[in-house]
C-alpha positions in Angstrom: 0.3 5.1 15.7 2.7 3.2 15.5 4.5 1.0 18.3 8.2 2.4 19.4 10.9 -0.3 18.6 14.3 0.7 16.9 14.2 -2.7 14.5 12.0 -4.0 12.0 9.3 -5.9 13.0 8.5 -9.4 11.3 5.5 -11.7 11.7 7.3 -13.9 14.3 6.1 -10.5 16.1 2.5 -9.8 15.0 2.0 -13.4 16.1 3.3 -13.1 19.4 1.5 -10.4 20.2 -0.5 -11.0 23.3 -4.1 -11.4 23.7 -5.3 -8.7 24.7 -3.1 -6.0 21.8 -4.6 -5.7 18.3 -2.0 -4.3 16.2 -1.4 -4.6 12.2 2.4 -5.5 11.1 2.6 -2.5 7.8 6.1 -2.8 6.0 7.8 -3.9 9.2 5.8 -1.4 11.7 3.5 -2.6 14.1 0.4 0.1 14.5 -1.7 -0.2 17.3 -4.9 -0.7 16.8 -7.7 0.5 19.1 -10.6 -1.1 20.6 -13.9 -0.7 17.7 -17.2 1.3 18.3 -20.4 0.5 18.5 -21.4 2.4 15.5 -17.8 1.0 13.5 -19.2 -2.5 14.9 -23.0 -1.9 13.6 -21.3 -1.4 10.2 -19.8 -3.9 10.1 -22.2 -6.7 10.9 -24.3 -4.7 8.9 -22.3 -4.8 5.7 -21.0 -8.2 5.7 -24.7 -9.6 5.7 -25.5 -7.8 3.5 -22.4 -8.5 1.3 -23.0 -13.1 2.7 -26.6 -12.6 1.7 -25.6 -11.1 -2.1 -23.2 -14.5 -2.2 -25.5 -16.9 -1.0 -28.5 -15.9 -3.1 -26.5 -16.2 -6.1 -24.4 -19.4 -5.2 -21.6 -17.7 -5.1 -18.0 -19.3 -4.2 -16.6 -15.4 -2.3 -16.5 -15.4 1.4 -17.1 -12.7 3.8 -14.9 -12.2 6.5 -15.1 -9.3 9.3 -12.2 -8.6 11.7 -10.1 -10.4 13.1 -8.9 -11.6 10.2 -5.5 -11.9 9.6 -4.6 -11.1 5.9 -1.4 -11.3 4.7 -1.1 -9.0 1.3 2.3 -10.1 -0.3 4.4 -13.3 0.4 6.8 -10.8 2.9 7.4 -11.2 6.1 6.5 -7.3 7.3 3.1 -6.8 6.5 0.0 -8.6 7.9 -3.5 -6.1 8.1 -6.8 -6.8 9.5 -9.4 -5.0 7.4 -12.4 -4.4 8.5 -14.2 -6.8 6.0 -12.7 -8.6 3.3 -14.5 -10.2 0.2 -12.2 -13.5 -0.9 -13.6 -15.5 -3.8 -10.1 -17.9 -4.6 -10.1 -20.0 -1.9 -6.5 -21.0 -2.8 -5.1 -18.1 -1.1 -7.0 -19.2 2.3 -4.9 -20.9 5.3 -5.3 -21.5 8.8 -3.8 -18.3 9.6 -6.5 -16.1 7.5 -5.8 -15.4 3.8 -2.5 -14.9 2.1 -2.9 -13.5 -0.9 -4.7 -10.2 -1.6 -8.3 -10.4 -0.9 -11.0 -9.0 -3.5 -12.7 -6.5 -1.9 -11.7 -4.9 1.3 -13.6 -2.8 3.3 -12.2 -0.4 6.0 -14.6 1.6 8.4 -12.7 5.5 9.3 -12.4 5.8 12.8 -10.7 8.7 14.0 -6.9 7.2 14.9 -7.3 5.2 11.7 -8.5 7.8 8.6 -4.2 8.3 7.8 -4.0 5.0 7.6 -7.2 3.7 5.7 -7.0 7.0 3.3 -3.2 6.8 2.7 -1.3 3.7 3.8 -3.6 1.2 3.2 -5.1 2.3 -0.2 -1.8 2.5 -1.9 -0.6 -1.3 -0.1 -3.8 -2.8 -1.3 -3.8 -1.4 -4.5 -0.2 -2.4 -5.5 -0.7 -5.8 -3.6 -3.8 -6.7 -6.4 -6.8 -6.0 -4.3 -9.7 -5.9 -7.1 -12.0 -3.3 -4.8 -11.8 -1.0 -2.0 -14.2 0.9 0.1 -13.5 3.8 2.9 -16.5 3.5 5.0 -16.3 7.0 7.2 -19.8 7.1 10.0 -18.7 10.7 10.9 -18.8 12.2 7.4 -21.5 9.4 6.3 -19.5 8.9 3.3 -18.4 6.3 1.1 -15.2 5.9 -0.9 -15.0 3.3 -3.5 -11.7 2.1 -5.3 -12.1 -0.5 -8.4 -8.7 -1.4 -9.3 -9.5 -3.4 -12.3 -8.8 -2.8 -16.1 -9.5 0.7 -15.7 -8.9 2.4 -12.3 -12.0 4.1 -10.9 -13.0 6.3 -7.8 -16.0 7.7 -6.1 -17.4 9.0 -3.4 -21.4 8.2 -2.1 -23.2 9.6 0.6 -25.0 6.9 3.0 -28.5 7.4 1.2 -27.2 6.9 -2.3 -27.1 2.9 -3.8 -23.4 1.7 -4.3 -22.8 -0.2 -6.7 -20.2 -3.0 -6.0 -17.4 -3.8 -8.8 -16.7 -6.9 -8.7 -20.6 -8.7 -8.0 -22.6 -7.7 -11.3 -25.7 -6.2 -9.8 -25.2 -5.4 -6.6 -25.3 -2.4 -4.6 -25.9 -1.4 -1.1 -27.7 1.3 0.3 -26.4 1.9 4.2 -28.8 4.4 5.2 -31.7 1.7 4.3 -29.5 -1.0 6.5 -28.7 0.8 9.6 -31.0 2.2 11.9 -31.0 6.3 12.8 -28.8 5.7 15.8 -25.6 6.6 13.6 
């Protein structure tokens, strides 16, 4: 939801933000963001292992990085997102601040305030922006929605028992239901 203020909000904002607010800055709105899970957390640390351990046995150059992250999509000054994980393999893009530039692969764990946004918002800003790969990770449907935004545009949906296969690392494909334990 997004945070009452009659002007457009800029990153001078979304960095001033005080410690304790989480908020992402979306085409001058700043949406509040709330506190994670346990289970949203579990799948995280979960997947970006999984996804470090991929990279590392391959000597790969990507790196995995789980929220907070800022990420900066476009060179504008109204839109700054914290996915949930994001995959960046050109380190170029990389600052102090997070990544500016639009990672590879994002991936963005449904929680109930945020499926508008992650199904919606989000999938059309990181498509247009040049994101490569983007998965809707939802625990309360135990589903899977996977975006490939290269040469030719692809979309499916996985259950949490099936292997998906990633789009961008040859190869690779992760299985959540053989990751996580039975608590979810």
């Amino acid at each position: 939801m997004p945070l009452p203020k009659d002007e457009i909000y800029t990153s001078e904002d979304y960095w001033n933000l005080s410690d304790n607010e989480r908020a992402e800055l979306i085409d001058g709105r700043l949406y509040n963001m709330a506190p994670p899970t346990r289970i949203h957390q579990e799948l995280v640390i979960t997947l970006s292992s999984a996804i470090l351990q991929h990279i590392k046995n391959n000597h790969g150059i990507c790196k995995v990085y789980p929220a907070p992250f800022a990420v900066n999509l476009s060179s504008n000054d109204k839109t700054w997102v914290e996915p949930d994980i994001s995959i960046i393999c050109n380190k170029n893009i990389l600052s102090d601040r997070g990544c500016e530039g639009p990672p590879d692969w994002i991936i963005e764990i449904v929680s109930p305030g945020s499926a508008r946004i992650d199904y919606s918002v989000k999938l059309f800003k990181y498509r247009t922006a040049g994101v490569r790969e983007y998965w809707i990770v939802n625990p309360m449907t135990k589903t899977v929605q996977t975006y490939s935004f290269e040469d030719e545009e692809d979309s499916n949906q996985y259950t949490f028992e099936a292997e998906i296969p990633s789009h961008i690392f040859e190869d690779f494909t992760i299985k959540i239901a053989a990751l996580i334990n039975d608590n979810i």
